[in-house]
C-alpha positions as CSV (number, residue, x, y, z in Angstrom):
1,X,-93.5,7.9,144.5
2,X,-91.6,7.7,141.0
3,X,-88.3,6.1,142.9
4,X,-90.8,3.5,144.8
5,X,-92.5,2.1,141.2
6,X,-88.4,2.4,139.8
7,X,-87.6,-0.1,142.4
8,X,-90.7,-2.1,142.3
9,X,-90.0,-2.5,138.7
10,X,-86.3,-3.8,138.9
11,X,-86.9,-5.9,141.7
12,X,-89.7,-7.5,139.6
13,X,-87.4,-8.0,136.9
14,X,-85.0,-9.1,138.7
15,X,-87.6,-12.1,140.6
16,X,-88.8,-12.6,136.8
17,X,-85.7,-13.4,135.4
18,X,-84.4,-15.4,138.9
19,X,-87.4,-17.5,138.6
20,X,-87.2,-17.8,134.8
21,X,-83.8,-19.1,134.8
22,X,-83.3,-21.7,138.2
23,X,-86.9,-23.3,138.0
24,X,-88.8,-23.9,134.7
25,X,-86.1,-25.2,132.0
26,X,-83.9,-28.6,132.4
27,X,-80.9,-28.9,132.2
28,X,-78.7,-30.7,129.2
29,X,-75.6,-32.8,128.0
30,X,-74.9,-36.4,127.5
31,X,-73.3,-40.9,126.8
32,X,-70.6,-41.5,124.8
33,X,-71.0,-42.6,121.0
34,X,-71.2,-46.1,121.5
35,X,-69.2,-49.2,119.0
36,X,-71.3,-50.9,116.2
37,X,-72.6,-54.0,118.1
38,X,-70.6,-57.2,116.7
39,X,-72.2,-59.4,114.5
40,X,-74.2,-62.6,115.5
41,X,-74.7,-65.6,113.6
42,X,-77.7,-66.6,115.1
43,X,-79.3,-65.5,118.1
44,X,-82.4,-64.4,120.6
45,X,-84.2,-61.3,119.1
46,X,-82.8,-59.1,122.3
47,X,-84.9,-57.0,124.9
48,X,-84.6,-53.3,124.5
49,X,-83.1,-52.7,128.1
50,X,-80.6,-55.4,129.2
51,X,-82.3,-56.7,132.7
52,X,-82.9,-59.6,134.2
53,X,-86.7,-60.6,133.1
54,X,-86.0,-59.0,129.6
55,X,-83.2,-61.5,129.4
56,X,-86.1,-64.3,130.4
57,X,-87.8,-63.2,127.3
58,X,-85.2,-63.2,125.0
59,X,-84.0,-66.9,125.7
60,X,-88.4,-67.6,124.8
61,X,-88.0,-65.5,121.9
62,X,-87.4,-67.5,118.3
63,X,-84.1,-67.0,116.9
64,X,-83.2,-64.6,113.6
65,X,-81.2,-67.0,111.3
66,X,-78.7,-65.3,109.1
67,X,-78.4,-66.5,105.6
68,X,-75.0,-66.9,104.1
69,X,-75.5,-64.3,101.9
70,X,-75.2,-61.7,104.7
71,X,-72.6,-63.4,107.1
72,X,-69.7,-61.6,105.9
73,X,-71.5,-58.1,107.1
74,X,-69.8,-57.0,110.3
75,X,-71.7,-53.4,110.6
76,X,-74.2,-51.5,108.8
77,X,-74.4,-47.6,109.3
78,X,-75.5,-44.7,108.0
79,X,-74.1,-40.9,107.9
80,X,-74.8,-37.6,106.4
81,X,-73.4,-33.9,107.4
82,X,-75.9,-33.9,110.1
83,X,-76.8,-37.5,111.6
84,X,-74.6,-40.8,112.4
85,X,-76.7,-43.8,113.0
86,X,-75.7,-47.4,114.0
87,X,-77.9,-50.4,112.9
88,X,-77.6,-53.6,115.3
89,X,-77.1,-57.7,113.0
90,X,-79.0,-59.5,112.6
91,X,-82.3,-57.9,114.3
92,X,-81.8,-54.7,112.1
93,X,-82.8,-51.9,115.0
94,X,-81.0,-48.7,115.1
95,X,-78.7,-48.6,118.3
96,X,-77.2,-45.2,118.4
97,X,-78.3,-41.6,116.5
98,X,-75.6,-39.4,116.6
99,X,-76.3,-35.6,115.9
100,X,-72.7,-34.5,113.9
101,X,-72.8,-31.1,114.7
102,X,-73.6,-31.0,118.5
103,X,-70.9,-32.1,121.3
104,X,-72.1,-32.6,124.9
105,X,-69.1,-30.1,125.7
106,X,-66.6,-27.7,124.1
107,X,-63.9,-29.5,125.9
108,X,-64.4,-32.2,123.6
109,X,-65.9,-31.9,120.0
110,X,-65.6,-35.4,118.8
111,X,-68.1,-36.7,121.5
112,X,-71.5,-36.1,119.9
113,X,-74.6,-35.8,121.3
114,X,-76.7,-39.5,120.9
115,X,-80.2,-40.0,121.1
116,X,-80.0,-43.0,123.2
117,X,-78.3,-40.8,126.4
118,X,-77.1,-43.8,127.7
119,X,-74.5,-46.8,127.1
120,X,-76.9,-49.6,128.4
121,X,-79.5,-49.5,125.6
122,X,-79.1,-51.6,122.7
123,X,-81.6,-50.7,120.3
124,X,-82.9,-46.9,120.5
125,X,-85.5,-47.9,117.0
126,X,-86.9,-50.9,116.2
127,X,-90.3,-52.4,114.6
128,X,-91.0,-55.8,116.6
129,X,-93.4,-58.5,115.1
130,X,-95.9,-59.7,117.4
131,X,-97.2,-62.6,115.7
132,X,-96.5,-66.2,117.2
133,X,-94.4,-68.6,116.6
134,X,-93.0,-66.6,113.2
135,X,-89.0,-67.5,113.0
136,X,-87.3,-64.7,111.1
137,X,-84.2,-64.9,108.7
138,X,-82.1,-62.5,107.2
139,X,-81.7,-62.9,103.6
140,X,-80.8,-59.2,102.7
141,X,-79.1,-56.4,103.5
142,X,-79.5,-53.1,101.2
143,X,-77.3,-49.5,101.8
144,X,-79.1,-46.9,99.3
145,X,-78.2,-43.2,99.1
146,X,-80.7,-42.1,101.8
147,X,-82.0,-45.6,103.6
148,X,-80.8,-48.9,105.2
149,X,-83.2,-52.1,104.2
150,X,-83.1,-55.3,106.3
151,X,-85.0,-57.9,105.1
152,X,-86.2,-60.9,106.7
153,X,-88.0,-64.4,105.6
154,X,-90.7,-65.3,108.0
155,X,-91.4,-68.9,108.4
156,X,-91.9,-68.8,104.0
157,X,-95.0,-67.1,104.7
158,X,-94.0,-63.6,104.7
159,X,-91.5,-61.0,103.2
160,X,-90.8,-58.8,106.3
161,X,-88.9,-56.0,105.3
162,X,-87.7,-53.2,107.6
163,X,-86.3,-49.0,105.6
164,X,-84.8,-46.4,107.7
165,X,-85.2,-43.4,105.5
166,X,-83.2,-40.5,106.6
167,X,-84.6,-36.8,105.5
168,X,-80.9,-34.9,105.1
169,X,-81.0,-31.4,106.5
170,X,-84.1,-32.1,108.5
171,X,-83.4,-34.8,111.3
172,X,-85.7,-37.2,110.1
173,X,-85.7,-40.8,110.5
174,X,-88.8,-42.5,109.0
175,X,-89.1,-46.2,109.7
176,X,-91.2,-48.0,107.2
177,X,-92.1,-51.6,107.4
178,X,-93.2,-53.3,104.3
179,X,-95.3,-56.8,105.1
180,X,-95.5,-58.8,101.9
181,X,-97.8,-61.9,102.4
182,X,-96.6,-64.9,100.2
183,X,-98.9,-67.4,101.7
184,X,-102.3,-68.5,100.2
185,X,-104.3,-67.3,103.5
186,X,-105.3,-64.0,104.7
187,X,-102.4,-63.0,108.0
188,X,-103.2,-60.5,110.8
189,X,-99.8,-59.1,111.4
190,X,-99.1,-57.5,114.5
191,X,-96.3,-55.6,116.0
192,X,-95.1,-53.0,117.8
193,X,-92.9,-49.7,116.8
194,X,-90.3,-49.2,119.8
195,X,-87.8,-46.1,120.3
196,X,-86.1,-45.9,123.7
197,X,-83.7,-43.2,125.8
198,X,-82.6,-42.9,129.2
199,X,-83.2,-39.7,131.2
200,X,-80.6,-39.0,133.6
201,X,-77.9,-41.2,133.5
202,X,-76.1,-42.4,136.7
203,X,-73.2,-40.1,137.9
204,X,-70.6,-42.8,136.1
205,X,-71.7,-41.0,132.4
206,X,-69.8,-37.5,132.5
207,X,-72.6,-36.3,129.7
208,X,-76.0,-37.0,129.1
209,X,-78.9,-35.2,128.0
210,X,-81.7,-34.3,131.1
211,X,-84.4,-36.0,129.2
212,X,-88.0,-35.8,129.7
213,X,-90.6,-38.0,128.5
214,X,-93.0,-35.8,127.5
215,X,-96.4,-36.3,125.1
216,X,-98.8,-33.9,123.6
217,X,-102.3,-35.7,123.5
218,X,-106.3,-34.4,122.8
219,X,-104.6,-30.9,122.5
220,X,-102.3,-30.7,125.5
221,X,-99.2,-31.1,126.0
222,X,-97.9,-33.1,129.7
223,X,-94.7,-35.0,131.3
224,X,-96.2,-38.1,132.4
225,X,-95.4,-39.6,135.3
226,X,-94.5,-43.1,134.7
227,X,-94.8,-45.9,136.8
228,X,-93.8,-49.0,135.1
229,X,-96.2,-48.7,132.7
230,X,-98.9,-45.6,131.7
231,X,-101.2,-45.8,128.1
232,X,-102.4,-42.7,126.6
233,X,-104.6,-43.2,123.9
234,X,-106.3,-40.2,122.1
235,X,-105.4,-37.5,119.0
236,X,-101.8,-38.0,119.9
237,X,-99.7,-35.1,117.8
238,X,-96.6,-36.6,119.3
239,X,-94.6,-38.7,121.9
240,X,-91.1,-39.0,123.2
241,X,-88.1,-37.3,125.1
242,X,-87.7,-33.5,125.8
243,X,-84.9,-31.6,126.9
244,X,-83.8,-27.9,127.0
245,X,-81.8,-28.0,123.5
246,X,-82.7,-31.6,121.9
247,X,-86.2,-33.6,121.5
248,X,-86.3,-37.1,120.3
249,X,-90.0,-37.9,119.3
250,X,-92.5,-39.5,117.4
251,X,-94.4,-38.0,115.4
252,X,-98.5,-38.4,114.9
253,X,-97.8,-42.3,116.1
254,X,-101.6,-43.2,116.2
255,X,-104.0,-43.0,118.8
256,X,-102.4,-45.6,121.3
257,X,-99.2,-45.0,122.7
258,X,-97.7,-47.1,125.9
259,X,-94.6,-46.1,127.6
260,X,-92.8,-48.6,129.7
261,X,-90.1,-47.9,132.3
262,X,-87.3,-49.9,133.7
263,X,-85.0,-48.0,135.6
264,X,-83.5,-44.9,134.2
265,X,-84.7,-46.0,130.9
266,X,-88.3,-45.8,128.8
267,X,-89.5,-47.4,126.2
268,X,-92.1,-46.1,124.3
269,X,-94.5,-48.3,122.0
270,X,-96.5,-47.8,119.4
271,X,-99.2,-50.6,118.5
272,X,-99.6,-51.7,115.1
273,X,-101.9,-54.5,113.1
274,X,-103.3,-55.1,109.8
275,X,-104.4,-57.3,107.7
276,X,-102.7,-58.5,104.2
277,X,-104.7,-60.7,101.9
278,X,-102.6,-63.2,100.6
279,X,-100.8,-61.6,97.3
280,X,-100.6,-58.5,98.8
281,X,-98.3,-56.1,100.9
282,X,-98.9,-53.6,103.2
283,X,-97.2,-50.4,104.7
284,X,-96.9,-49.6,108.2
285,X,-94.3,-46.7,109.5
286,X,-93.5,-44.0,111.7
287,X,-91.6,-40.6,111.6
288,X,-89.7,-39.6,114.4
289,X,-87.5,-36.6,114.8
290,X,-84.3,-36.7,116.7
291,X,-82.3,-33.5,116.8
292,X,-81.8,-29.8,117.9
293,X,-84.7,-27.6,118.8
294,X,-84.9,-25.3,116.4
295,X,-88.4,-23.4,115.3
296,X,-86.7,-23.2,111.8
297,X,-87.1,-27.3,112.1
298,X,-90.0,-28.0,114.4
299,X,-92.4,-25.0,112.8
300,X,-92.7,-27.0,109.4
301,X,-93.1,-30.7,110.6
302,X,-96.2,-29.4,112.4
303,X,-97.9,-31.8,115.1
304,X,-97.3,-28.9,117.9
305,X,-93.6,-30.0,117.7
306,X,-92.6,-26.2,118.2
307,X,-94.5,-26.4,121.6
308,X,-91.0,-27.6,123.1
309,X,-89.7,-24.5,122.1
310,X,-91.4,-22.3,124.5
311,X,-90.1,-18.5,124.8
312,X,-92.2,-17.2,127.7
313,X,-95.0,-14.8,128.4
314,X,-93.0,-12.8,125.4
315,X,-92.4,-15.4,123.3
316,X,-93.7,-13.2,119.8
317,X,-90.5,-10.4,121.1
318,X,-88.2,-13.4,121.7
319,X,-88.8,-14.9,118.2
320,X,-88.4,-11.6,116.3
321,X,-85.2,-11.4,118.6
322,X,-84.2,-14.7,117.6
323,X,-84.6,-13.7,114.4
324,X,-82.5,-10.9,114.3
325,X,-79.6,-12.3,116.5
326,X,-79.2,-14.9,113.5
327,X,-79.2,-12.2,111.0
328,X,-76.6,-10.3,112.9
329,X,-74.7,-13.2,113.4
330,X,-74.4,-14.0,109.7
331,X,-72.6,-11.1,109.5
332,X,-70.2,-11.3,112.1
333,X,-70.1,-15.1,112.6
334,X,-69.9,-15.3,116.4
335,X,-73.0,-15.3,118.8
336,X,-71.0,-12.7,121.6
337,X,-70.8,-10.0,118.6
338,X,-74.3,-10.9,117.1
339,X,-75.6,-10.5,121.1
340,X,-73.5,-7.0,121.0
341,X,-75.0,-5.7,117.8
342,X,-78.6,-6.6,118.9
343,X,-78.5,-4.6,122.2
344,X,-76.8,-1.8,120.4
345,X,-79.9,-2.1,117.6
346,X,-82.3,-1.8,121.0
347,X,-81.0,0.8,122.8
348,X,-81.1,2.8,118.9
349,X,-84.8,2.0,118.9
350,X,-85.8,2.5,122.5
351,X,-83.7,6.0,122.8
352,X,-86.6,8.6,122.2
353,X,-88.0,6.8,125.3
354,X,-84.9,6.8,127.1
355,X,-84.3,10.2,126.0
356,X,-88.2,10.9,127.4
357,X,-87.6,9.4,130.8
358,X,-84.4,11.1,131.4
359,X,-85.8,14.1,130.9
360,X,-88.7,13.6,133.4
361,X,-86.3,12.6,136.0
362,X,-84.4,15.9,135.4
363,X,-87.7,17.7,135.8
364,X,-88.3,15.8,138.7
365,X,-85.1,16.6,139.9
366,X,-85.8,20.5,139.9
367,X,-89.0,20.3,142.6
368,X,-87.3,18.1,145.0
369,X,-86.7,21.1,147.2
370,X,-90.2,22.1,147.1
371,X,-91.4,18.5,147.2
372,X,-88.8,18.3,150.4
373,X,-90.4,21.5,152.2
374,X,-93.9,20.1,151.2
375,X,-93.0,17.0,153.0
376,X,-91.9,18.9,155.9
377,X,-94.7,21.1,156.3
378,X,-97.1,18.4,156.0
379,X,-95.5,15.4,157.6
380,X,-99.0,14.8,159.8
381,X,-100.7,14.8,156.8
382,X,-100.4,12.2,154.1
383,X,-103.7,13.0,152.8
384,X,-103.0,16.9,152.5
385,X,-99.1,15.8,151.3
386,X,-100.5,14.2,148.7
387,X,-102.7,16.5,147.2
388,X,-100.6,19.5,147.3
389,X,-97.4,16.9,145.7
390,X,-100.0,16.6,142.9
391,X,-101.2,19.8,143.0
392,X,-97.2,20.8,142.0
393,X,-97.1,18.2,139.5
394,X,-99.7,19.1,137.8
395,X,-98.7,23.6,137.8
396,X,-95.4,22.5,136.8
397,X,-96.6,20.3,134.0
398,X,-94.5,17.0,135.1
399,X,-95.9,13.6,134.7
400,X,-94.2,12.3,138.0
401,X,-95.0,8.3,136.0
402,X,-93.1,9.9,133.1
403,X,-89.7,8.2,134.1
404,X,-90.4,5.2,134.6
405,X,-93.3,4.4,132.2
406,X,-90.5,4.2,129.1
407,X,-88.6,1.8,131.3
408,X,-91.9,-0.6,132.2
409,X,-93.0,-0.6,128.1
410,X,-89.1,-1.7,127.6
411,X,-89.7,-4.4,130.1
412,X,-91.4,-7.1,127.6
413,X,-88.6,-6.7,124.8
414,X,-85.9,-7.0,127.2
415,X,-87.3,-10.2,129.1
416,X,-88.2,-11.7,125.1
417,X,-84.4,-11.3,124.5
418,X,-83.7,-12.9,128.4
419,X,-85.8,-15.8,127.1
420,X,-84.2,-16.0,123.6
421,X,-80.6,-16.4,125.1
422,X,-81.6,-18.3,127.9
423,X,-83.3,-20.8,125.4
424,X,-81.8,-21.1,122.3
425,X,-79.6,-23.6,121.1
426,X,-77.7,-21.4,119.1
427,X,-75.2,-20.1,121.9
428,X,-74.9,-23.8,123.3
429,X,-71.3,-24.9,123.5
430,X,-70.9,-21.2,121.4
431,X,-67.4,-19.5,122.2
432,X,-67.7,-15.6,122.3
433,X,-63.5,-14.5,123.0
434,X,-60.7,-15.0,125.5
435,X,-61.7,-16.9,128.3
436,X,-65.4,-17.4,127.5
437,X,-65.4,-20.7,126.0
438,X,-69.0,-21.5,126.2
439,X,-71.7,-18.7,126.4
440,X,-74.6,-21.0,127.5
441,X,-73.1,-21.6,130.7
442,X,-71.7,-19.1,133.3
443,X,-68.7,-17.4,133.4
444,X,-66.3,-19.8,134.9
445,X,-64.0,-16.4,136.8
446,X,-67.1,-14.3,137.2
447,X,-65.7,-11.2,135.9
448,X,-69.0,-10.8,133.6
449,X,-70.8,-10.9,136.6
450,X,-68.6,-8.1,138.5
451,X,-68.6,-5.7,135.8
452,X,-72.3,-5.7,135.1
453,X,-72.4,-5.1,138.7
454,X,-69.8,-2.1,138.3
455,X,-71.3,-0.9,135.3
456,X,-74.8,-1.2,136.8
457,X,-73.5,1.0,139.9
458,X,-71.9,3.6,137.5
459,X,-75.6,3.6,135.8
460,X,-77.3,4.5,138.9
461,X,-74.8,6.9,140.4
462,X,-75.1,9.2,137.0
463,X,-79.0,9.3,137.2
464,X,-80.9,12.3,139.3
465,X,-81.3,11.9,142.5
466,X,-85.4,12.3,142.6
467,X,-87.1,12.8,146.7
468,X,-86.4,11.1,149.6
469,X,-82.0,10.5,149.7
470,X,-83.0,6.9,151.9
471,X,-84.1,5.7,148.8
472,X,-81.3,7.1,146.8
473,X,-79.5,4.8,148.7
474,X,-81.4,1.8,148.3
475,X,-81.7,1.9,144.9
476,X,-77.7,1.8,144.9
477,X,-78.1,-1.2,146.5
478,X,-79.4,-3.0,143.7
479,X,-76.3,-3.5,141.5
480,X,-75.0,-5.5,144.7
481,X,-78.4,-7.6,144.5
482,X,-78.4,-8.1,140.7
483,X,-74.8,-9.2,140.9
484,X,-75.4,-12.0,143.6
485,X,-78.8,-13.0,141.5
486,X,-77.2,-13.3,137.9
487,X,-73.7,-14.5,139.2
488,X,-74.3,-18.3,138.0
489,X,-76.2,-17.4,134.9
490,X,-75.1,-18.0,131.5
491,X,-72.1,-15.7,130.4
492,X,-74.7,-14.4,126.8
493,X,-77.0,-13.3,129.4
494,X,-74.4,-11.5,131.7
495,X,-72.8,-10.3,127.9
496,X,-76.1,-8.8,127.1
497,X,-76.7,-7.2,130.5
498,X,-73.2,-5.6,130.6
499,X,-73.0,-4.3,127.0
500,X,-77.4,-2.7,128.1
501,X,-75.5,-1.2,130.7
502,X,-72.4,0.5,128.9
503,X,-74.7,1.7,126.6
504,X,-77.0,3.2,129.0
505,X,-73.9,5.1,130.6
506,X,-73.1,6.4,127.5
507,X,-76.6,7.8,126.9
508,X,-76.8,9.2,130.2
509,X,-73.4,10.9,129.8
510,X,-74.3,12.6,126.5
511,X,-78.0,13.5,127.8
512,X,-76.5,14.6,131.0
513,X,-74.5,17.3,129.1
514,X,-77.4,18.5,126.9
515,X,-79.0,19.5,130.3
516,X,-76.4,20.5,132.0
């Protein structure tokens, strides 16, 4: 009975983890960074994807005339430790977002992950005027410390002026636009915030990012479908891209959000209009965060934004496990010895129930004869086999659950640490030693998948063999089963797995001598 809920359990595992790992997550990686677009004397405010019809309503569009002031600008761009980000003349949108300390691959560390995911959109951030017939020139251009200012003259009527603030540390961009009405009449101004990214790129780009659109709206969170075009309007926490590792959002945009689509790319908009009395300026902006998906970055920002990060049925194990991993890992400074120090910290913590079911099975062990005999004498009777099996448990004072119940209350802190390596961001691109370049992916020669396989064999041959010697066999059938299952997952998981089983050979080896 005990060997039949041993194998249930595994094999449940086992499905768990299988169907963890190949169906609910996307994938990731990447474009190239893409050259600061060229400057332009005067032309056509341009459409955010370059098509045929958006060209149509660029050549309608009035024209942004740069003043002399600002002619001899050939690029504006911005940089701190964390973020690159390319502005395009004379428009003043941001066309690229670099994140500095993520590379689509190890192969190549100077080709950082961008926002955009594509090569084909020029302007990834942008606030649009909506109001007809306004012409726009550029009389300004101001670089400060932490923001980029573009300011524009509208027809003598307005002052137009366009910040990106950047948040260092926190990957933060805040666009604020600043409407200053110069004229002697009241002005509705209208307009529309826009960010844009590609999901899967066509085969031609080597990296991109699997991006999702994704928006979290009256308190649920959903991938929308999109047609060409789909508006949500509600309490709208946030709106934008989603991937395994990155997220490139708005943040609390308003209640009215429209995203577009055109091809492989979507815009998203965000309505905006207000009034100005003439004299007076007004503030519109929004926050969007483009970067890593961290909980020690999404948590504080609020909105739900740590609902991307989602850990699983276990998630509260997988954070304190996350949590741990990192402190190891400030110790040792590689994520393949941090992932070794927390599964030696486990097995320390969970061996007085190891040490329990162990000794069970021995007990077990001992009445297989008379379990065998009672089997024989009473093989036409399940019912009487039964009760006279229990009726030995119970004179011999043997929990027959009692080795495999320390295993099952194991099972939720071993799949919360599945879920934190399968998930976090921290082992992407992360080399452990020798030829494991990249512990988010799977071992390119498969030899962690073979010895977790060996070492799981070794495991089982060393434990009791409890009733019927079929099912012996079987359950040394597993390691073959596990090996096939994890053999494409990624080499932290197969790390983790192998170092659970050393360990577990080197409890059973001293526990097997204290009952010898």
């Amino acid at each position: 009975m005990e060997k039949r809920i041993i194998i249930a359990s595994v094999l449940s595992v086992a499905l768990i983890l299988a169907w963890g790992y190949f169906m609910p997550h996307p994938n990731h990686n990447a474009g190239n960074i893409k050259k600061s677009a060229a400057p332009n004397v005067s032309f056509p405010v341009p459409a955010v994807i370059k098509t045929k019809t958006a060209e149509q309503a660029a050549k309608k569009a009035k024209s942004i005339v740069v003043s002399k002031s600002v002619r001899s600008i050939k690029s504006v761009s911005y940089n701190d430790d964390k973020i690159y980000a390319r502005f395009n003349m004379p428009e003043g949108s941001v066309s690229g977002l670099n994140l500095l300390n993520y590379s689509y691959t190890e192969k190549n560390p100077e080709d950082k992950v961008d926002m955009a995911n594509s090569k084909n959109i020029s302007r990834i951030f942008d606030f649009i005027p909506n109001n007809a017939g306004t012409a726009l020139k550029l009389v300004s251009v101001i670089k400060e410390k932490n923001s980029v200012k573009f300011i524009y003259d509208a027809d003598k009527k307005i002052i137009l002026i366009k910040k990106y603030i950047f948040s260092r540390g926190k990957y933060i961009l805040t666009g604020n636009v600043s409407i200053k009405n110069i004229s002697d009449k009241p002005v509705e101004f209208k307009g529309d915030f826009i960010f844009s990214s590609a999901l899967k790129p066509s085969p031609k780009d080597a990296n991109y990012i699997n991006f999702l659109p994704i928006i979290y709206v009256n308190k649920s969170s959903s991938n929308p479908v999109i047609g060409k075009t789909k508006k949500y309007r509600g309490a709208i926490s946030f709106a934008g891209f989603n991937s395994k590792y990155f997220l490139f959002a708005a943040i609390s945009p308003g209640r009215t959000v429209l995203f577009k689509k055109n091809g492989n790319t979507i815009s998203i908009l965000i309505p905006k209009k207000i009034g100005i009395l003439p004299g007076k300026t007004a503030d519109i902006s929004l926050k969007l965060y483009g970067g890593p998906k961290k909980l020690s970055l999404l948590t504080p920002l609020g909105h739900n934004l740590n609902s991307t990060l989602s850990y699983g049925f276990f998630g509260f194990f997988s954070i304190i496990l996350l949590h741990v991993l990192e402190f190891f890992y400030g110790f040792v400074h590689n994520y393949g010895l941090a992932i070794i120090l927390l599964v030696l910290a486990i097995r320390i913590v969970f061996y007085p129930l190891t040490y329990k079911g162990f000794k069970s099975m021995k007990q077990m062990q001992k009445l297989t004869p008379k379990i065998n005999e009672l089997r024989e004498r009473y093989k036409d009777n399940k019912a009487e086999l039964n009760k006279k099996i229990m009726e030995l448990y119970k004179e011999s004072r043997v929990n027959p659950f009692g080795g495999c119940l320390p295993m099952i209350l194991q099972i939720p802190v071993f799949y919360g640490l599945y879920e934190t390596l399968l998930m976090s961001i921290q082992l992407r691109n992360t080399p452990f030693i020798l030829w494991i370049h990249n512990l988010s992916i799977q071992d390119p020669y498969y030899i962690l998948p073979v010895l977790m396989g060996l070492s799981m064999l070794i495991s089982q041959k060393m434990n009791p063999v409890i009733g019927d010697p079929t099912q012996a066999k079987i359950m040394l059938i597993l390691p073959i089963v596990f090996t096939f299952i994890f053999i494409h997952f990624p080499a932290g998981l197969l790390l983790y797995w192998t170092v659970n089983n050393i360990l577990t050979i080197a409890q059973q080896y001293i526990i097997n001598r204290k009952f010898a």
